[in-house]
FITOR-429510 format. One line per 5 residues: their letters; for each residue z, y, x of C-alpha. Coordinates in nm, 4 decimals. Layout:
A) Z Y X  ...;
//
This chain:
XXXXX) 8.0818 13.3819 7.5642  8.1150 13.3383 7.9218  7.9258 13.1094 8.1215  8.2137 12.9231 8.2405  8.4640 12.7735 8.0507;
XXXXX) 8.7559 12.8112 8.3270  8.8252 13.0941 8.5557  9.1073 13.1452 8.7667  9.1400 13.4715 8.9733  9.2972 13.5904 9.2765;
XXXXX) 9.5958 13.3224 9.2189  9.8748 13.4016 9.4449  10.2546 13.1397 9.3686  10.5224 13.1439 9.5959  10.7979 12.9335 9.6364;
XXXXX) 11.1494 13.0248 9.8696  11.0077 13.0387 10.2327  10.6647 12.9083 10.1294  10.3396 13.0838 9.9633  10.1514 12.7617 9.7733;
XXXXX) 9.9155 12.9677 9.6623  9.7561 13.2965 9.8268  9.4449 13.4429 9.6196  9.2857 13.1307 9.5313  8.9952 13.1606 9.2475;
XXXXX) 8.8089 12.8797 9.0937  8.5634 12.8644 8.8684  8.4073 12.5869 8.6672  8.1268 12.5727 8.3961  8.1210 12.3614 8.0801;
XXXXX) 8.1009 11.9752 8.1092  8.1097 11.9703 8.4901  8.2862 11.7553 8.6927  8.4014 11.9864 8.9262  8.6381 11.8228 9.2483;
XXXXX) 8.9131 11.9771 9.3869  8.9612 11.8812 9.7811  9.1949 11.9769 10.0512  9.4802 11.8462 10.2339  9.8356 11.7686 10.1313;
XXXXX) 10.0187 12.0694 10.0433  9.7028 12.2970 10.0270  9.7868 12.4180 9.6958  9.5510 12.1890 9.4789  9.8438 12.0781 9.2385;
XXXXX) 9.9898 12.3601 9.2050  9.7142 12.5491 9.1300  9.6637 12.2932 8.8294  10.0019 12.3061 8.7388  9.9395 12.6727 8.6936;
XXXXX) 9.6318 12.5837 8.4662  9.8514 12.3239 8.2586  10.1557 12.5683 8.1705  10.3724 12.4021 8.4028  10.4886 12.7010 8.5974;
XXXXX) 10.4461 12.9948 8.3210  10.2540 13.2945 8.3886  10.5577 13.5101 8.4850  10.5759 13.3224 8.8065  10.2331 13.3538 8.9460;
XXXXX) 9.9984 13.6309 9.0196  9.6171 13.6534 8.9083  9.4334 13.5408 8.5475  9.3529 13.2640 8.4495  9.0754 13.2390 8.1779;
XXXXX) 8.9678 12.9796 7.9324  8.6415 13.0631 7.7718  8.6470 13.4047 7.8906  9.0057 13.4708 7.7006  9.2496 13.5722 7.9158;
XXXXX) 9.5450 13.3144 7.8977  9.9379 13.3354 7.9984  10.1019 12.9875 7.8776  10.4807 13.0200 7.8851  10.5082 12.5983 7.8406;
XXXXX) 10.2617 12.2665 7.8767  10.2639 12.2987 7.4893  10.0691 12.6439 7.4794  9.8354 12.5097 7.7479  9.7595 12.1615 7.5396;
XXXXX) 9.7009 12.3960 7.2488  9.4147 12.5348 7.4465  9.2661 12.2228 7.5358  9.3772 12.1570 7.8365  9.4930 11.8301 7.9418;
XXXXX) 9.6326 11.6687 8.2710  9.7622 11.3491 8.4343  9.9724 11.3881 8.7219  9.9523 11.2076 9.0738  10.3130 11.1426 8.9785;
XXXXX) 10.3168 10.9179 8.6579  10.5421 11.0862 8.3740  10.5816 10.7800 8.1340  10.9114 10.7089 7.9949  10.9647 10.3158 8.1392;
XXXXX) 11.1536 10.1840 7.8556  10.9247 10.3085 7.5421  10.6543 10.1082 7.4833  10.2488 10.1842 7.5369  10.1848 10.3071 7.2085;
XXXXX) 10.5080 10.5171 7.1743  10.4047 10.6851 7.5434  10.0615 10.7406 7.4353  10.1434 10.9293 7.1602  10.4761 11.0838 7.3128;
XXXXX) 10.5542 11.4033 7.1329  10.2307 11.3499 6.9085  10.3673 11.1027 6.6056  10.1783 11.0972 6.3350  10.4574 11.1298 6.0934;
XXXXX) 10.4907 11.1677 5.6658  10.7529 11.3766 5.5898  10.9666 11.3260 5.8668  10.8839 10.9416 5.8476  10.7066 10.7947 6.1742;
XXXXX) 10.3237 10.6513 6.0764  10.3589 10.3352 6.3186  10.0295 10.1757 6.1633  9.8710 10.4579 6.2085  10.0042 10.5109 6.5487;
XXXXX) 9.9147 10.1650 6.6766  9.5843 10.1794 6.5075  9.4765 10.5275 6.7303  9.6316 10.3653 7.0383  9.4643 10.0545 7.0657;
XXXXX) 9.1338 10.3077 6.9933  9.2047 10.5396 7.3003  9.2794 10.2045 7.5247  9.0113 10.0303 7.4262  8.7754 10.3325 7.4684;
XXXXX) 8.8335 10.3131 7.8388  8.7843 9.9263 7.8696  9.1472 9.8468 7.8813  9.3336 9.5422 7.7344  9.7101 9.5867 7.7049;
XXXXX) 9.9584 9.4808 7.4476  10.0746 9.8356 7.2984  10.4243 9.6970 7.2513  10.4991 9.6036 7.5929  10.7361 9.8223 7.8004;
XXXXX) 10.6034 10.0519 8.0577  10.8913 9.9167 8.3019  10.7411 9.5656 8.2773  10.3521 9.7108 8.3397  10.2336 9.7273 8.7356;
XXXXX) 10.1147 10.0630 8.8571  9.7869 10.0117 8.8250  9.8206 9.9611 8.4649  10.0417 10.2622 8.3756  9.8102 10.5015 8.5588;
XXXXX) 9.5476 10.3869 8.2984  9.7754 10.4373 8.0058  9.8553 10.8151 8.1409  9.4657 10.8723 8.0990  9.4829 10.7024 7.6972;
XXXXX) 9.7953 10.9663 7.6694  9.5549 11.2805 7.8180  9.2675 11.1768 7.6160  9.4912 11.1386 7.2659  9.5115 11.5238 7.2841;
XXXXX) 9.1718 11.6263 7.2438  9.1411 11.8382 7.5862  8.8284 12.0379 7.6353  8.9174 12.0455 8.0136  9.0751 11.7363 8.1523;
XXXXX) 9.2343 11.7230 8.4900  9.2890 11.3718 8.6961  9.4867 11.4649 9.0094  9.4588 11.1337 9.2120  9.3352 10.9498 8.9068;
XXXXX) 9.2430 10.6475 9.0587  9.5350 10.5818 9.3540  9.6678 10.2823 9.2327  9.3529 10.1751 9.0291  9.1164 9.8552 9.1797;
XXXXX) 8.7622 9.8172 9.2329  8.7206 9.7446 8.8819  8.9542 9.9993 8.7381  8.7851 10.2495 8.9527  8.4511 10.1495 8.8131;
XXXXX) 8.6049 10.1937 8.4508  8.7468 10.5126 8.4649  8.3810 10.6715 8.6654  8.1837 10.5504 8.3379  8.4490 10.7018 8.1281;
XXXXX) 8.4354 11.0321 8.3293  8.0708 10.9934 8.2402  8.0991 10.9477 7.8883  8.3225 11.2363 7.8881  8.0752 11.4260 8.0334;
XXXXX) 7.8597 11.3253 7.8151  8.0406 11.4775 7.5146  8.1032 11.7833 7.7062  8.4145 11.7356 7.8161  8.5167 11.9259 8.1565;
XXXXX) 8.6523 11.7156 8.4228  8.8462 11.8293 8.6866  8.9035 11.5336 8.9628  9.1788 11.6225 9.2690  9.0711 11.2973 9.4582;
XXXXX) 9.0936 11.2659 9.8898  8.8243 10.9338 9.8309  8.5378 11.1126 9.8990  8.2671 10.7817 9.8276  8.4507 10.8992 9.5022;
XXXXX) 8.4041 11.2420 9.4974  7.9759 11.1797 9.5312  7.9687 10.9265 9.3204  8.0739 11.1234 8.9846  8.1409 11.5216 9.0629;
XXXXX) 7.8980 11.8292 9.0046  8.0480 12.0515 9.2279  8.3184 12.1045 9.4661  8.6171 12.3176 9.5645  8.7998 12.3084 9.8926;
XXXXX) 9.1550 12.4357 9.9387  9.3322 12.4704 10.2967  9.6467 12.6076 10.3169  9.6383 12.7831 10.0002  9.3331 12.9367 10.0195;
XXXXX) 8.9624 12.9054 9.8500  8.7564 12.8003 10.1321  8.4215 12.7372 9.9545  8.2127 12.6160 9.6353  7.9320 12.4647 9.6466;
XXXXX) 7.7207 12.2208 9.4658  7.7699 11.8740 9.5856  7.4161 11.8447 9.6417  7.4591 12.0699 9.9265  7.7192 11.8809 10.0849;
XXXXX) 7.8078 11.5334 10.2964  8.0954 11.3671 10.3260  8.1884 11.4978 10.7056  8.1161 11.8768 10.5791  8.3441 11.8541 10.3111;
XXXXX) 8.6167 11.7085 10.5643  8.5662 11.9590 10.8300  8.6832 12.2397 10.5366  8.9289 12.0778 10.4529  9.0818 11.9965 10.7851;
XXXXX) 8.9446 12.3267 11.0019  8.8035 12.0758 11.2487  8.5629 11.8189 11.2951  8.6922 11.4601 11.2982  8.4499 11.2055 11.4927;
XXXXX) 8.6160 10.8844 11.3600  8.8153 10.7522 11.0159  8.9914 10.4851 11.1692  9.0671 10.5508 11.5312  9.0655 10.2746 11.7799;
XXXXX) 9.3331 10.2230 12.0869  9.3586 9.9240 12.3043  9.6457 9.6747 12.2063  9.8101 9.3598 12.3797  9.8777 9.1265 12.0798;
XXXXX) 10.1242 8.8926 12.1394  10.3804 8.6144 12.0590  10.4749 8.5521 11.6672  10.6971 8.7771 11.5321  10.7320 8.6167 11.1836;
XXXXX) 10.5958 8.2992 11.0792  10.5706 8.2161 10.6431  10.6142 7.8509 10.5477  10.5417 7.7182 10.2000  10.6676 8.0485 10.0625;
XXXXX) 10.7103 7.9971 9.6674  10.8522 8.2639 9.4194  10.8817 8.2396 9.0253  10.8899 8.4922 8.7823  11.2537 8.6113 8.7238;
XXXXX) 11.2273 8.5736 8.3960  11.1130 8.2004 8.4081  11.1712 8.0141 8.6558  10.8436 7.7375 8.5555  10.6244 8.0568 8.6245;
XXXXX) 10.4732 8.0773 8.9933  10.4042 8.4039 9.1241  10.3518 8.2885 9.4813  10.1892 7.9607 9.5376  10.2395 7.7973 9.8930;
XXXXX) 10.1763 8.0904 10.1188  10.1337 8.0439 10.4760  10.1094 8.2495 10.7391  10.1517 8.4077 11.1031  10.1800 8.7773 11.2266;
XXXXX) 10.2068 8.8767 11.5855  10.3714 9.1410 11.7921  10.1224 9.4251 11.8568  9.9181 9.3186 11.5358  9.7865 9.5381 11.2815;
XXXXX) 9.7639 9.2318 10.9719  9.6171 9.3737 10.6697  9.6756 9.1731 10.3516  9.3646 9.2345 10.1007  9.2539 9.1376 9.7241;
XXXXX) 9.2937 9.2636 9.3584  9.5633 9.4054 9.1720  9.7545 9.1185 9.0645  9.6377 8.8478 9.3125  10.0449 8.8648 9.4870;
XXXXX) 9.9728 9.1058 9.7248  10.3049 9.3653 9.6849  10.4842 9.0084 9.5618  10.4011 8.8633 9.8572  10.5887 9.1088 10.1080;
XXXXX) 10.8893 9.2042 9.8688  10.9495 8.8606 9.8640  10.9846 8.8575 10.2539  11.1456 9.1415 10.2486  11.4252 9.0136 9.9791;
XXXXX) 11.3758 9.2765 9.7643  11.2003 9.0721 9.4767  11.4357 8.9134 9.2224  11.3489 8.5271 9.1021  11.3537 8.1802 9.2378;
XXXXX) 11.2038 8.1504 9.5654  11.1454 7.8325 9.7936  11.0012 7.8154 10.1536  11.1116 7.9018 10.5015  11.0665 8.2575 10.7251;
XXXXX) 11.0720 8.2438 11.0401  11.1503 8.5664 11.2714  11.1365 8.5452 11.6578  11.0819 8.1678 11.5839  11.4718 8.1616 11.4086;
XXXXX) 11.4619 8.0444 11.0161  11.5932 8.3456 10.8857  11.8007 8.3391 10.5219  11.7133 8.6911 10.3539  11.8904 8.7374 10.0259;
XXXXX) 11.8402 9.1212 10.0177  11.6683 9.4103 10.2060  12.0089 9.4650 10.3765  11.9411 9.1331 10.5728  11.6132 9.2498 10.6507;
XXXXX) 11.6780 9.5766 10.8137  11.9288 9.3325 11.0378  11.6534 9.1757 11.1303  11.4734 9.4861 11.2294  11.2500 9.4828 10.9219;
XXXXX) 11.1083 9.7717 10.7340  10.9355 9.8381 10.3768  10.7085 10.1162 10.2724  10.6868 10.0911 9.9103  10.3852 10.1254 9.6946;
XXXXX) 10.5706 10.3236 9.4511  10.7586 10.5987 9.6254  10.8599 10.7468 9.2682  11.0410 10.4240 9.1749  11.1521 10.2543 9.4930;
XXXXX) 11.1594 10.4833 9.7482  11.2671 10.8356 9.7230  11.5611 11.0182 9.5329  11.3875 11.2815 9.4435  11.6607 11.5323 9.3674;
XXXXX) 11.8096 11.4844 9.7013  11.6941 11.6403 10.0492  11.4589 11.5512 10.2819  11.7189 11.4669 10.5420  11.9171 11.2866 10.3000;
XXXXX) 11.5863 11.0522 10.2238  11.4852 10.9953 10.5708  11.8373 10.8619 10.7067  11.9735 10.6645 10.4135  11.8812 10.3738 10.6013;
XXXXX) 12.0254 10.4668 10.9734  12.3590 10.5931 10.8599  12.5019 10.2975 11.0236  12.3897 10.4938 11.3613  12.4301 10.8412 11.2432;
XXXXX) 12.8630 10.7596 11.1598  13.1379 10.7190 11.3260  13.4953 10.5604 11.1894  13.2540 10.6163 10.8741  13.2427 10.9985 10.8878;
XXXXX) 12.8317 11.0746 10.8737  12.7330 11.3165 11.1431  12.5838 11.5821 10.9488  12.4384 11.7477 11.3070  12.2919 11.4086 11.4281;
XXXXX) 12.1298 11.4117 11.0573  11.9490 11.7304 11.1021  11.8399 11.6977 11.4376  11.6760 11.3416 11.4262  11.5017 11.4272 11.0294;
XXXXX) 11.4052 11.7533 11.2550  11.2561 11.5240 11.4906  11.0300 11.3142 11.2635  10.9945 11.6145 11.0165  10.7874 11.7523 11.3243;
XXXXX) 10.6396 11.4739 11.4627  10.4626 11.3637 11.1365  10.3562 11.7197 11.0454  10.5800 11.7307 10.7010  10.5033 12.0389 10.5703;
XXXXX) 10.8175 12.1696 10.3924  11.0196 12.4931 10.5252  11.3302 12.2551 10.6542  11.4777 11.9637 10.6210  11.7080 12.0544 10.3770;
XXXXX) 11.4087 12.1032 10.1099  11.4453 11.9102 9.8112  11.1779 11.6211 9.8039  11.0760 11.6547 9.4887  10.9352 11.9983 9.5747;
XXXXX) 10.7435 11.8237 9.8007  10.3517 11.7312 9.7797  10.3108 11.3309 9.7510  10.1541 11.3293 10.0475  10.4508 11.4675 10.2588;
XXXXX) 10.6954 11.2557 9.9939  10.4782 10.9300 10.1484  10.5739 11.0947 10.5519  10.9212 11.1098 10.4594  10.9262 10.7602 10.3913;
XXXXX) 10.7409 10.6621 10.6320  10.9699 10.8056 10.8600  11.2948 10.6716 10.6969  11.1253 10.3388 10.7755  11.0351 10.4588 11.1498;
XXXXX) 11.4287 10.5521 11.2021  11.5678 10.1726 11.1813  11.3156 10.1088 11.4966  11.1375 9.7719 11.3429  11.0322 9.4827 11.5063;
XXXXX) 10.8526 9.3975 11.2078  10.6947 9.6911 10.9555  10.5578 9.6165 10.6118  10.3419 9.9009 10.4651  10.2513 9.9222 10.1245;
XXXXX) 9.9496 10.1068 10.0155  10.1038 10.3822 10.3025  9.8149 10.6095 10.2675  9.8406 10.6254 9.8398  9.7302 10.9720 9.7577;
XXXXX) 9.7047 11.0988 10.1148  9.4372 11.3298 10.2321  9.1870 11.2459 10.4867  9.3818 11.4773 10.7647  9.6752 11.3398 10.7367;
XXXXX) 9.5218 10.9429 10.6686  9.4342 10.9445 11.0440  9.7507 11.1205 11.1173  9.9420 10.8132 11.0072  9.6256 10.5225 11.1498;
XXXXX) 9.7083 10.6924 11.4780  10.0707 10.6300 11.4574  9.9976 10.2607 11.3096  9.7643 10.1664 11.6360  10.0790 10.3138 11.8810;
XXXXX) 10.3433 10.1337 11.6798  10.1244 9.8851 11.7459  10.0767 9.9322 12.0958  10.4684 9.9009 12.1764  10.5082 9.5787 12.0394;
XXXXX) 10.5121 9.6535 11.6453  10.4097 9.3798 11.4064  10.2074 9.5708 11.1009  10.1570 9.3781 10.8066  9.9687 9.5740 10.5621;
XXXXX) 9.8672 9.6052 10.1813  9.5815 9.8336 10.0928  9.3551 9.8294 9.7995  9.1353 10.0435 10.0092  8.8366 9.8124 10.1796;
XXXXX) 8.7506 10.0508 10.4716  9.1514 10.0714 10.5554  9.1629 9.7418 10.5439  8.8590 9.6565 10.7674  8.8819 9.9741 10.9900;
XXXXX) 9.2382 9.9349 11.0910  9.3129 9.5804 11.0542  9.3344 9.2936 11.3947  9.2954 9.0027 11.1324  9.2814 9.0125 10.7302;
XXXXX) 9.4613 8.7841 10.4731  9.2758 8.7950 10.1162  9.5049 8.6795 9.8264  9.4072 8.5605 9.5137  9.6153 8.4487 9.2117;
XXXXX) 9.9308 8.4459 9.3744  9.6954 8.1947 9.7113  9.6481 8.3427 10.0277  9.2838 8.2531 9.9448  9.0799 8.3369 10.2990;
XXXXX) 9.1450 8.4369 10.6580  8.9352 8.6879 10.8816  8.9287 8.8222 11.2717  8.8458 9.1912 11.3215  8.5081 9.0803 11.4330;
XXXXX) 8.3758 8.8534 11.1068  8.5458 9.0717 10.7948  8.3097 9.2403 10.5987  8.3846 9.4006 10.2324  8.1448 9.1081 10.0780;
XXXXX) 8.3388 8.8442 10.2317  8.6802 8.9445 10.0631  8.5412 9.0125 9.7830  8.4334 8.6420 9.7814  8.7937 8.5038 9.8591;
XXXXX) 8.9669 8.7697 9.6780  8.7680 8.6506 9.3312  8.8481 8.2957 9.4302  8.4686 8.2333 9.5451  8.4020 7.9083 9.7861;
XXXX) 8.7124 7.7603 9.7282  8.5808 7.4388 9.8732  8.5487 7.6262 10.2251  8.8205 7.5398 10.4606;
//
């Protein structure tokens, strides 16, 4: 038997105008947890879709090997069958079946052509609660944050008994705790010698839990090597071809007068109207200001600027203030009046139309300034998505590429510069480097700081502490629906949001 479980040689894909994939060979041995790194469109998921039967072997060049056996899967089926499992970056639940019914999705235990459920419920609420995870197996994926259904996709991987496992971005929308729940079940998987493979740009993530390491750039292997071998800055500089001195670059900004002000703002769930969601929330963000907006999943962080933005449904009570004018913003169309823009945390389900092009995404927002006598210019179109296409490095062959070709890194520039074309006062990002790579992270912090710099007001969810401390003027930290603490560039430290983010010294003023 070979000493490696996996091997894939000399793999070469190619899609119209673009080759994904030019000779790349990995190999990995037998309960490893082997990383995959490189940049956005380096060829990392498609390489594992490859591996998973997604694109069959007729389309690709090279061998791919399980256990020494050479394989060629025609379907995701064949590849399952060899033990092979995977959960995407892009979650593939179906929203309105239920937890259990996902899970088991094209598995149901069935008699005779009649559907098990007891038996079905009783293996689901094993797999969930073998990763630490307490959710109500009949409740609709549509009604579950996230966070939530990303840990669901990895119950649905594990109910198939794969011998290799793949997690591309596993743990993007996942918090601190979350995180820390899915590295001991890596671990455990490990354990039973399961083989792990982890596509994953959080590097603190990558040395915490992986064996070994691949890096991909531009489609090509650039190196193996055992991650004892290896720091965090070596690994970057292979991935990116150059050396980058700083995460979170710095650049010298005037803040100045307020460009919204948040008064008492109160919202209740849809659903009832008794429920709070958002308790009282007050607060100030400047022109020129970078605000980030910290704290766990569920504390009212995304809540808190959909709200603003009018794009959450449900009671809501309080006053915003814009330019020091109470506003009245019933929808997102109001806010885009106001010069107000929304990256979404979920580009899948809010943001992008995936079967449409890239120039289509980026100006569905700015057709008001792209018409006339409400004929679109299809010329003014091209040129201006040319024009952002190439000044936030989207890698796609033109912008008349169909986004859901696209890498979800260069889906997340595409929105970002959708959000860029209305020309905000005020900008409201999301989680806006979700699933990014490092490269292409400070790409996007070095358009943040200029933004900034002419007269932008940034308000900012992240999940990510460093983001959140290394790019943030002042720091909000949310907790149960409370804008629970407040801190300047100068005093925030990771421990101190944790504090206010877990409702700690309440009693402080």
């Amino acid at each position: 038997m070979s000493e490696y479980i996996l091997e894939m040689n000399n793999i070469v894909k190619e899609f119209p105008g673009v080759k994904a994939l030019d000779g790349v060979s990995l190999k990995i041995k037998k309960g490893e947890v082997h990383a995959l790194c490189g940049e956005n469109g380096a060829g990392k998921s498609t390489l594992m879709k490859i591996l998973s039967g997604v694109y069959s072997y007729k389309t690709y060049e090279g061998e791919v090997l399980i256990n020494g056996k050479l394989m060629s899967f025609d379907n995701t089926k064949q590849s399952e069958e060899a033990g092979v499992g995977i959960i995407y970056q892009e979650l593939t639940l179906i929203k309105d079946l239920n937890v259990a019914e996902n899970i088991f999705l094209g598995k149901l235990v069935n008699s005779k052509g009649i559907v098990r459920w007891d038996e079905i419920y009783s293996k689901a609420r094993k797999l969930v609660e073998s990763i630490g995870f307490n959710v109500n197996l009949s409740q609709k994926i549509i009604d579950i944050g996230i966070g939530h259904q990303q840990l669901i996709e990895i119950a649905k991987a594990l109910s198939s008994n794969a011998d290799i496992l793949i997690m591309d971005e596993p743990t993007s929308a996942l918090t601190e705790t979350e995180v820390d729940i899915l590295m001991d079940m890596i671990r455990t998987l490990k354990a039973k010698g399961i083989t792990c493979i982890i596509i994953t740009h959080k590097l603190n993530e990558v040395f915490e839990i992986a064996d070994s390491v691949t890096v991909i750039r531009d489609g090509s292997t650039i190196g193996t090597d055992s991650i004892k071998n290896l720091t965090e800055e070596k690994i970057i500089n292979l991935m990116v071809g150059r050396e980058l001195t700083e995460r979170y670059p710095s650049i010298e900004k005037n803040i100045g007068e307020i460009a919204i002000e948040v008064k008492n703002l109160c919202k209740y769930d849809k659903d009832d109207d008794q429920k709070l969601i958002l308790d009282n929330c007050c607060f100030k963000a400047h022109k020129g200001e970078i605000l980030g907006i910290s704290g766990l999943m569920g504390a009212g962080r995304t809540e808190l600027i959909t709200s603003i933005f009018g794009f959450l449904n449900g009671k809501q009570t309080g006053e915003i203030f814009i330019d020091n004018e109470l506003v009245k913003i019933r929808s997102p169309k109001d806010s885009i009046r106001y010069s107000m823009a929304l990256l979404s945390e979920d580009r899948k389900r809010f943001g992008l139309i995936i079967e449409q092009t890239i120039a289509e995404n980026m100006t569905i927002s700015s057709l008001d300034q792209l018409s006339s006598y409400g004929i679109i210019n299809q010329d003014s179109v091209i040129h201006i998505s040319n024009e952002y296409a190439r000044n936030l490095a989207v890698k796609a062959p033109n912008v008349e590429t169909i986004v859901g070709t696209l890498s979800g890194g260069n889906q997340q520039k595409i929105l970002l510069a959708r959000c860029l074309m209305i020309k905000p006062k005020i900008l409201f990002l999301d989680e806006p480097t979700r699933g990014i790579d490092i490269g292409a992270k400070y790409e996007i912090y070095a358009l943040m700081n200029q933004l900034a710099k002419e007269g932008t007001c940034i308000i900012m969810v992240s999940s990510e502490m460093p983001e959140i401390i290394g790019m943030s003027d002042r720091v909000l930290v949310m907790c149960e629906g409370r804008i629970s603490g407040e801190f300047s560039k100068e005093e925030v430290t990771q421990e101190k949001i944790m504090i206010k983010a877990s409702g700690g010294n309440k009693n402080e003023s």
